[in-house]
C-alpha positions in Angstrom: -29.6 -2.5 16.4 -26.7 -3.6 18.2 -27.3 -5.3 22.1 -24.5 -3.8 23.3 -23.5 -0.5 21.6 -20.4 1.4 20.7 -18.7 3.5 23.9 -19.1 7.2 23.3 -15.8 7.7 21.9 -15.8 11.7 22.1 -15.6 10.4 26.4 -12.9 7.8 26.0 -9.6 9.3 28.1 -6.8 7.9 29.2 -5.5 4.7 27.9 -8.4 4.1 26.1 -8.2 7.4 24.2 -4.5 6.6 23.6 -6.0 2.8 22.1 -8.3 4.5 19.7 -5.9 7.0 18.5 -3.8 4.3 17.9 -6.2 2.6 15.8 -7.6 5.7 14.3 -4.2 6.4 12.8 -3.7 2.8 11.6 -6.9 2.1 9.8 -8.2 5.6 9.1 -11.1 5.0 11.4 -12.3 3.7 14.4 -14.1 0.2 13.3 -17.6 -0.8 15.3 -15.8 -3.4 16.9 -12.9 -1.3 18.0 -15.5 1.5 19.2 -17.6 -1.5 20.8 -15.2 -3.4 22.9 -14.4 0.3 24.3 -16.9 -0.4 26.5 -14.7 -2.6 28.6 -10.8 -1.0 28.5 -9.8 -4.1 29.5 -11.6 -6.2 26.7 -10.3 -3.6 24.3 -6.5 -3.7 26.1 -6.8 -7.6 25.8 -7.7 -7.9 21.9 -5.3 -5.0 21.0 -2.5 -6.7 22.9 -3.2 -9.9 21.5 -3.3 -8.7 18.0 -0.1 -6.9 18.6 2.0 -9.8 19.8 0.7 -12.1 17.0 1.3 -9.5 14.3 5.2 -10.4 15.3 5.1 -14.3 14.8 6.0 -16.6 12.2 2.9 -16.1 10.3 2.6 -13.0 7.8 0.1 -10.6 7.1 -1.3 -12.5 4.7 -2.1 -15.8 6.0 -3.4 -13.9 9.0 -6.0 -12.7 7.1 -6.8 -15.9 5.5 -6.6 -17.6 9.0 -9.0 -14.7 10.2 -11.3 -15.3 7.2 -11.7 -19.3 7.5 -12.3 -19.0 11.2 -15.6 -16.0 11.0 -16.7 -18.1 8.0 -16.7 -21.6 10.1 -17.9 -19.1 12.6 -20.7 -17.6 11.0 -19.4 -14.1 11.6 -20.4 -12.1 8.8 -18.8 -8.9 10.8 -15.5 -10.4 11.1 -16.2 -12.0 7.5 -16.8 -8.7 6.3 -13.6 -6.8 7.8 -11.4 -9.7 7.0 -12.1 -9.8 3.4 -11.8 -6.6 3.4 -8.1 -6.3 5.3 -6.9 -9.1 2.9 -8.3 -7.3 -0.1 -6.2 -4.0 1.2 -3.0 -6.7 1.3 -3.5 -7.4 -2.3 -4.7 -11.4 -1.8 -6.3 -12.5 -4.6 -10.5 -12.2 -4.5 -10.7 -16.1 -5.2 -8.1 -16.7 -2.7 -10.2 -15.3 -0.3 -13.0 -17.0 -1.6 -11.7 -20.4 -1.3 -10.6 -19.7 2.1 -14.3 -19.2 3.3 -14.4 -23.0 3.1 -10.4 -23.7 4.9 -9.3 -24.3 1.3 -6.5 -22.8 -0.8 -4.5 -23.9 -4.0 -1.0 -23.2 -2.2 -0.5 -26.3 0.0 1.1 -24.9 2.9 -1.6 -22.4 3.5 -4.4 -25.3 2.6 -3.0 -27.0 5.5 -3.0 -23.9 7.4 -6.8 -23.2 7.4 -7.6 -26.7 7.3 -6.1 -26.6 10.4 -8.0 -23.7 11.9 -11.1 -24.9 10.6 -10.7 -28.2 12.4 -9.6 -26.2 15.7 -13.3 -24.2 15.4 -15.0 -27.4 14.9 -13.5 -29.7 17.2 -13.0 -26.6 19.8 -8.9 -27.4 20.1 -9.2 -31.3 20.3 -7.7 -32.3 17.1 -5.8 -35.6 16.4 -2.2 -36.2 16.2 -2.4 -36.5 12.4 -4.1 -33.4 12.2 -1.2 -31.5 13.6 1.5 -33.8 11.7 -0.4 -32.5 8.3 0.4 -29.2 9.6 3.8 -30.5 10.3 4.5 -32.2 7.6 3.2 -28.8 5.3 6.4 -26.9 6.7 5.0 -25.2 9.9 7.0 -26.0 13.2 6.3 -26.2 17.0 6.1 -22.6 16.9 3.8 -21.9 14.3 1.7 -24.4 15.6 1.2 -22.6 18.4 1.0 -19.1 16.6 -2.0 -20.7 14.4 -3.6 -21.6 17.1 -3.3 -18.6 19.2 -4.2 -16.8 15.9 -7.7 -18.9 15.7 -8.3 -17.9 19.5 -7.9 -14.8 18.7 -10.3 -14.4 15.8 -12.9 -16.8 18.0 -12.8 -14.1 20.6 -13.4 -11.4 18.0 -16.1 -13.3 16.5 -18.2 -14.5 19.9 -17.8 -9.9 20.5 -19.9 -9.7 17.0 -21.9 -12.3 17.8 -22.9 -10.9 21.4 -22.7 -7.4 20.9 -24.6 -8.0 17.2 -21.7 -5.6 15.4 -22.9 -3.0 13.1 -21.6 -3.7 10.2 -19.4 -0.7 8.9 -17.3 -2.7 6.2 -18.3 -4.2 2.7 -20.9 -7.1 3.3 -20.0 -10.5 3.2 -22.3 -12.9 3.3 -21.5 -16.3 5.5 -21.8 -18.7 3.0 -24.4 -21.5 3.2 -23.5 -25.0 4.4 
């Protein structure tokens, strides 16, 4: 049973309404967390916003995905886990891509260095080395998408600590968290 539970969407109004609708229309549905971080129009304002800006950087659909897939696995978040696997599997990635990127790894080197990157950022919470971001350099990503990745690991972080609070409902295939 989730701790905190979805808002009563049938009473959302306003700019909240207008939020779901949105999402609604783009997914098909209304997703737990979606319905969940309704609770707060300002949470859900926030993460929507958020996801909105970064969907116009540097990095494509795809390795958002992948980014948003290492980061709930080095999380623990099966939720986000879950939906991610799930997005990226609606973009066409590759099963095993996905896969490997559970564990920050990937056969294409500049996305390797990409989630190795966002791994390290979840488990040194932001205080990696200079070598760490002159791999990420060095693999073809500049000042800007530096900052895009890690704005794009926030973000997931945030959506992953919501599932982890709120304990989610899952409403997307399972993924398990894989075992250390």
């Amino acid at each position: 049973m989730q701790r905190i539970p979805t808002a009563d969407l049938s009473k959302a109004a306003g700019k909240t309404r207008e939020q779901l609708d949105a999402v609604q229309r783009k997914m098909g549905r209304v997703p737990n967390l979606h319905a969940t971080m309704a609770n707060s129009p300002a949470v859900l304002t926030a993460y929507l916003r958020l996801n909105d800006a970064l969907s116009q950087t540097s990095l494509d659909n795809r390795l958002r995905e992948l980014l948003a897939v290492t980061v709930a696995s080095a999380n623990d978040s099966e939720y986000c886990l879950s939906a991610h696997t799930a997005m990226g599997k609606n973009l066409k990635v590759d099963e095993e891509e996905l896969l490997h990127a559970q564990e920050g790894e990937s056969t294409d080197p500049k996305t390797l260095a990409a989630l190795r990157f966002a791994k390290t950022l979840v488990q040194k919470r932001g205080r990696v080395s200079d070598a760490e971001v002159s791999a990420l350099k060095a693999a073809g990503f500049g000042n800007a998408a530096v900052l895009e990745i890690v704005a794009s690991t926030a973000m997931n972080i945030f959506t992953n600590y919501c599932n982890h609070v709120a304990e989610t409902k899952l409403d997307f295939p399972a993924v398990r968290v894989p075992a250390d």
